[in-house]
DSSP file (Angstrom, degrees, kcal/mol; ACC not computed):
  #  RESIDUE AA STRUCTURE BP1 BP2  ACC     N-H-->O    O-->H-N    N-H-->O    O-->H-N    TCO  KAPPA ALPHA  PHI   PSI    X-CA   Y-CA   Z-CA
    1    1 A X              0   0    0      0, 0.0     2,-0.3     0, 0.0    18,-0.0   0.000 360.0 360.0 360.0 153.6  114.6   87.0   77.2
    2    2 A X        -     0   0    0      3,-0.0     2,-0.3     0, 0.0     3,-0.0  -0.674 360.0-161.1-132.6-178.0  113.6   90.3   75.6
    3    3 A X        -     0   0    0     -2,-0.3     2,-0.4     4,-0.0     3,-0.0  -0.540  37.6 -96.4-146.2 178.9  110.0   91.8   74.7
    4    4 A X    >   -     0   0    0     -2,-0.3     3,-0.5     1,-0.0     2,-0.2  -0.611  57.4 -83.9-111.2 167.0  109.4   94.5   72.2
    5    5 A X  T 3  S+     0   0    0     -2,-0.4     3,-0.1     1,-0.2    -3,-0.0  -0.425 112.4  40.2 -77.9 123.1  109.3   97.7   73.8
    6    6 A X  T 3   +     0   0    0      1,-0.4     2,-0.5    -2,-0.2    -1,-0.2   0.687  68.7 153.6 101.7   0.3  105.6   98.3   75.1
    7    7 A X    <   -     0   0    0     -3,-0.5    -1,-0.4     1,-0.1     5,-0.3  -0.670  53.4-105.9 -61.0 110.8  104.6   95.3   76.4
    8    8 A X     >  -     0   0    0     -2,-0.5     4,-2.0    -3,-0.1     5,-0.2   0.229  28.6-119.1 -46.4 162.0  102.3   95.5   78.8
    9    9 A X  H >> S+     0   0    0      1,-0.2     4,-2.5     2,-0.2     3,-0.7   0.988 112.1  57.4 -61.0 -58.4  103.6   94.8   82.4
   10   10 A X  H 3> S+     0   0    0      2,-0.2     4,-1.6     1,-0.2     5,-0.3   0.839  98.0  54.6 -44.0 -53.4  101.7   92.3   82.9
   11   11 A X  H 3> S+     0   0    0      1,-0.2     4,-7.1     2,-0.2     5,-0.4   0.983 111.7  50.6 -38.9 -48.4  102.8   90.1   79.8
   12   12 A X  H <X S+     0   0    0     -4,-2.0     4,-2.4    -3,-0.7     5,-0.3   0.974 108.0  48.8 -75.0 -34.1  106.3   90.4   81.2
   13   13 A X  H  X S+     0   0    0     -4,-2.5     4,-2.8     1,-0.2    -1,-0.2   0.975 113.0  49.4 -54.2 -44.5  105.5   89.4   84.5
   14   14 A X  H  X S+     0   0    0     -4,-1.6     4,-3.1     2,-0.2    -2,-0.2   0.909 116.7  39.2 -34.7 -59.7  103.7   86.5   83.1
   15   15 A X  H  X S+     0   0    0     -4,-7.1     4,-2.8    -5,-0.3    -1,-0.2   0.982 111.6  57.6 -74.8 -41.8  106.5   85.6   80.9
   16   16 A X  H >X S+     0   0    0     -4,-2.4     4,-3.0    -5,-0.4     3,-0.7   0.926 112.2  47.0 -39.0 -63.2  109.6   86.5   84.0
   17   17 A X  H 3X S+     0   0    0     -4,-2.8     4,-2.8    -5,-0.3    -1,-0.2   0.870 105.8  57.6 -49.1 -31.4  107.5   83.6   86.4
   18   18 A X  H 3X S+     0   0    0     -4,-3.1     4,-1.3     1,-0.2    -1,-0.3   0.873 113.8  38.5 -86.6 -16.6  107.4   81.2   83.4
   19   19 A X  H <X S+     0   0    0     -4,-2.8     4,-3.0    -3,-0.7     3,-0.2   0.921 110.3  56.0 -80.0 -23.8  111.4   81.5   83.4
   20   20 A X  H  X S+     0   0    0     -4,-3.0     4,-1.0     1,-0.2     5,-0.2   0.997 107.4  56.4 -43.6 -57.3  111.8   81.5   87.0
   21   21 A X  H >< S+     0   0    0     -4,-2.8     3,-1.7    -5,-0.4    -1,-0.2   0.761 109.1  39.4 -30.8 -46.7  110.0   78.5   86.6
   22   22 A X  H >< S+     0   0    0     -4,-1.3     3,-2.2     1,-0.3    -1,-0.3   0.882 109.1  60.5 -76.7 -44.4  112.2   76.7   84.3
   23   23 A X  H 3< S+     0   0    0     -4,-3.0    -1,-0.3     1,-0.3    -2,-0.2   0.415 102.0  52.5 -93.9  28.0  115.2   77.9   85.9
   24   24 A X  T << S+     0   0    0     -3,-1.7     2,-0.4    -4,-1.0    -1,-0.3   0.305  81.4 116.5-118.5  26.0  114.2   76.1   89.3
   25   25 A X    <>  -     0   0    0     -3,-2.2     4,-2.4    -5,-0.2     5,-0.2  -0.897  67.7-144.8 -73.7  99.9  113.8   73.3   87.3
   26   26 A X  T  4 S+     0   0    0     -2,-0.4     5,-0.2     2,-0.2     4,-0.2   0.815 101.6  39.6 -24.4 -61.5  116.8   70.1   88.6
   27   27 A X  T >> S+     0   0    0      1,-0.2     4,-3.6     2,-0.2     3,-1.9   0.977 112.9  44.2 -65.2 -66.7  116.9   69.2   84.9
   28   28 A X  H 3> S+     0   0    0      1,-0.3     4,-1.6     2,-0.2     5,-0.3   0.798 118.4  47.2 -79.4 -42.3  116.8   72.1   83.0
   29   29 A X  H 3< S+     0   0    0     -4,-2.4     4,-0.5    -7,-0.2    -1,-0.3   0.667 117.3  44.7 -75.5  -0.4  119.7   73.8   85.6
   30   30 A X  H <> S+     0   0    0     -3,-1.9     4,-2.3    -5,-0.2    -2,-0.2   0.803 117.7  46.7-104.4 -63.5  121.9   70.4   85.3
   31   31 A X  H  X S+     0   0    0     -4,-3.6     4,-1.6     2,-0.2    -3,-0.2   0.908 115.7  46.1 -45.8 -45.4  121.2   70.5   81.0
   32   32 A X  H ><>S+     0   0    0     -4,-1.6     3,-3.2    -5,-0.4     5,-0.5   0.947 112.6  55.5 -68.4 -67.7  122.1   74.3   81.0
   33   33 A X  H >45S+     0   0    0     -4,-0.5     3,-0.9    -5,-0.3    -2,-0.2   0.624  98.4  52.0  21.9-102.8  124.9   73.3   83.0
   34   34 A X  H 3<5S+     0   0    0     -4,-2.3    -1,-0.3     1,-0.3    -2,-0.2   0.418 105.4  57.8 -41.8 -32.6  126.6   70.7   80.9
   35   35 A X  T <<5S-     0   0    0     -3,-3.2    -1,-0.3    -4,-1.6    -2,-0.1  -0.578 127.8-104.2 -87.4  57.2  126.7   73.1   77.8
   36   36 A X  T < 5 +     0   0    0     -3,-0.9     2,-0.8     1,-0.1    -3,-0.2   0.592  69.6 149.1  57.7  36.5  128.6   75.2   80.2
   37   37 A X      < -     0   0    0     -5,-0.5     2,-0.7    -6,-0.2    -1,-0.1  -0.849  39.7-139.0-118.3 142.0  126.1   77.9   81.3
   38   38 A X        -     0   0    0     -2,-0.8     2,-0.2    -6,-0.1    -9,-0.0  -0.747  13.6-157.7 -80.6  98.1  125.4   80.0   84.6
   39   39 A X        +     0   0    0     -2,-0.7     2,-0.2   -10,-0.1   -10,-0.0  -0.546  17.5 172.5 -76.3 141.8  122.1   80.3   85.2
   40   40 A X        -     0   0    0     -2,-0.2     2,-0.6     2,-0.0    -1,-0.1  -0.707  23.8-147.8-154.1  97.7  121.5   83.6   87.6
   41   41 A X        -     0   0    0     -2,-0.2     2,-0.2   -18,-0.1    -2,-0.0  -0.442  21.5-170.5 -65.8 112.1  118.2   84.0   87.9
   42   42 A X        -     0   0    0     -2,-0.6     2,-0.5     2,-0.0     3,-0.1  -0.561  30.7-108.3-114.9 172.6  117.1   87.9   88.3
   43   43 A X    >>  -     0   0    0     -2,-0.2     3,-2.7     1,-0.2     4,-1.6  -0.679  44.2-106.1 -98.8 156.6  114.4   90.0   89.0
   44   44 A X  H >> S+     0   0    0     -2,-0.5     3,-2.4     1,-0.3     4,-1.0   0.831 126.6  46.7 -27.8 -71.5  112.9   92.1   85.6
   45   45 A X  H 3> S+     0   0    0      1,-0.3     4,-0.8     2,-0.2    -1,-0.3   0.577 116.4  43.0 -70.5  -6.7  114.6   95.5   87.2
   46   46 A X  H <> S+     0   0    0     -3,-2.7     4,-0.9     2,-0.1    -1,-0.3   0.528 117.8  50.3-113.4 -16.2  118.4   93.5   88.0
   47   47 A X  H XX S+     0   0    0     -3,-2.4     4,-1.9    -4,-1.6     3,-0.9   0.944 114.1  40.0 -67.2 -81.8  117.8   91.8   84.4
   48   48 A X  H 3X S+     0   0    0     -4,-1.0     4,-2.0     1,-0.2    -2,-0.1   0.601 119.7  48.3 -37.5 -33.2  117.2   95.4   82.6
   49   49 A X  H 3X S+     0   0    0     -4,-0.8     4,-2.2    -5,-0.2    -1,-0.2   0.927 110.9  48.7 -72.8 -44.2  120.1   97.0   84.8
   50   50 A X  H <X S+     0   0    0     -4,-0.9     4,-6.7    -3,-0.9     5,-0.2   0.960 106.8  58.7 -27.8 -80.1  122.5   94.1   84.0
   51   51 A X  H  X S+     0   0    0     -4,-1.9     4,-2.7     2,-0.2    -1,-0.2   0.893 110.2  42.2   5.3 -94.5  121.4   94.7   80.4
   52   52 A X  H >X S+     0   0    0     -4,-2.0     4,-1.8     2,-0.2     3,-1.1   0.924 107.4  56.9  -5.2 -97.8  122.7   98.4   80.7
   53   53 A X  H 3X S+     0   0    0     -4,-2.2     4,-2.7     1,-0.3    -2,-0.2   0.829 112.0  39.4 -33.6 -67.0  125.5   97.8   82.3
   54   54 A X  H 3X S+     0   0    0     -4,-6.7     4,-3.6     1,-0.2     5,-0.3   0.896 106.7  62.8 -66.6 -23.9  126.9   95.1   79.4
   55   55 A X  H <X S+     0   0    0     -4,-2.7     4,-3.2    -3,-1.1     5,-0.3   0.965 114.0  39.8 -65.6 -60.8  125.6   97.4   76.4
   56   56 A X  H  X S+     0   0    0     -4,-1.8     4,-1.2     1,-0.2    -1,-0.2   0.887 119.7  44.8 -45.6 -57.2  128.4  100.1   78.2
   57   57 A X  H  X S+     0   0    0     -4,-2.7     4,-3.6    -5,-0.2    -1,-0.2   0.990 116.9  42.9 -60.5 -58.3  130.9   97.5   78.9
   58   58 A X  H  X S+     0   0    0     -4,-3.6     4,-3.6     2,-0.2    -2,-0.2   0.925 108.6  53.7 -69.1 -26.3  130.7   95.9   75.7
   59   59 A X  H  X S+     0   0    0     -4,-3.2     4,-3.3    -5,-0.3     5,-0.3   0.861 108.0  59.1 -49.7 -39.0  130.6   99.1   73.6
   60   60 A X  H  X S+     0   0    0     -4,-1.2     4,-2.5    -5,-0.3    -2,-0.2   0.964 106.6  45.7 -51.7 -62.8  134.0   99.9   75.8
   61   61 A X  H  X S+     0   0    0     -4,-3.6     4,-2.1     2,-0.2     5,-0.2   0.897 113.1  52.5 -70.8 -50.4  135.4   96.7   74.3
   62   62 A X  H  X>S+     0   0    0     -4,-3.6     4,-1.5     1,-0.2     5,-1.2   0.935 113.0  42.5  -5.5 -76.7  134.1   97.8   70.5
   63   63 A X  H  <5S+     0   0    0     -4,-3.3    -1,-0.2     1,-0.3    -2,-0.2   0.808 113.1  54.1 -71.2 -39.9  135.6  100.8   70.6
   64   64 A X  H  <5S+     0   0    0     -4,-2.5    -1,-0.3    -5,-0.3    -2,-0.2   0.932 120.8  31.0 -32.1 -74.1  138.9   99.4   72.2
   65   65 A X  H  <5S-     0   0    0     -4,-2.1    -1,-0.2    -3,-0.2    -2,-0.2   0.685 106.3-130.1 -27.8 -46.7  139.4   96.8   69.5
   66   66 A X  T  <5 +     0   0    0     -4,-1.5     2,-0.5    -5,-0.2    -3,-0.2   0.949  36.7 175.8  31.0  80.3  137.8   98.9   66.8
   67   67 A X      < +     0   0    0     -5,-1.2     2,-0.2    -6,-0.1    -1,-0.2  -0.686   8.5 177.0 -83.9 137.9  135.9   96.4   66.0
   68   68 A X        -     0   0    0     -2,-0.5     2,-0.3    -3,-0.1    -3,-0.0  -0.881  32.9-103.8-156.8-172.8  133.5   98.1   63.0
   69   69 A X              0   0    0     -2,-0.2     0, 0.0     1,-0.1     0, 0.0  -0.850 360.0 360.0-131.9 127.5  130.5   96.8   60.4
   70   70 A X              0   0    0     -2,-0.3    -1,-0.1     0, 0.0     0, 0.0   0.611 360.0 360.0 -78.1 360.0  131.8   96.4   56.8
C-alpha cells in the first residue's frame, strides 16, 4: 500500500497495523495464496527500502531491454 507523500506518521501507522492485521488473517493468507501470492509482511522502513531497492532493479531491466513510452 502507498500514501501520498506527507501523510502524517500516524495515519500510516494506523493504516500498516490494519494490514498486518489482514495479513495474519488464515483466510485471507490461504485466498492470497491460491491466486499465487507471497505474502511477506514488513515493517513501514523494510517496505519503503524494498521499494527502493526494486525502483533500481527494475529501472536496470528498462534500460536493458530498452523498453521506452510511445
Amino acid at each position: 500500500m502507498f500514501a501520498p507523500k506527507g501523510t502524517p506518521a500516524a495515519r500510516l501507522d494506523k493504516l500498516h497495523d490494519a494490514v498486518n492485521k489482514a495479513l495474519a488473517q488464515p483466510e485471507f493468507v490461504q485466498t492470497m495464496k491460491e491466486r499465487g501470492y507471497t505474502l511477506t509482511p514488513m515493517s513501514r522502513q523494510e517496505f519503503a527500502d524494498f521499494v527502493k531497492k526494486e525502483y533500481v532493479r527494475m529501472g536496470d531491466v528498462v534500460r536493458k531491454i530498452g523498453i521506452t513510452l510511445d
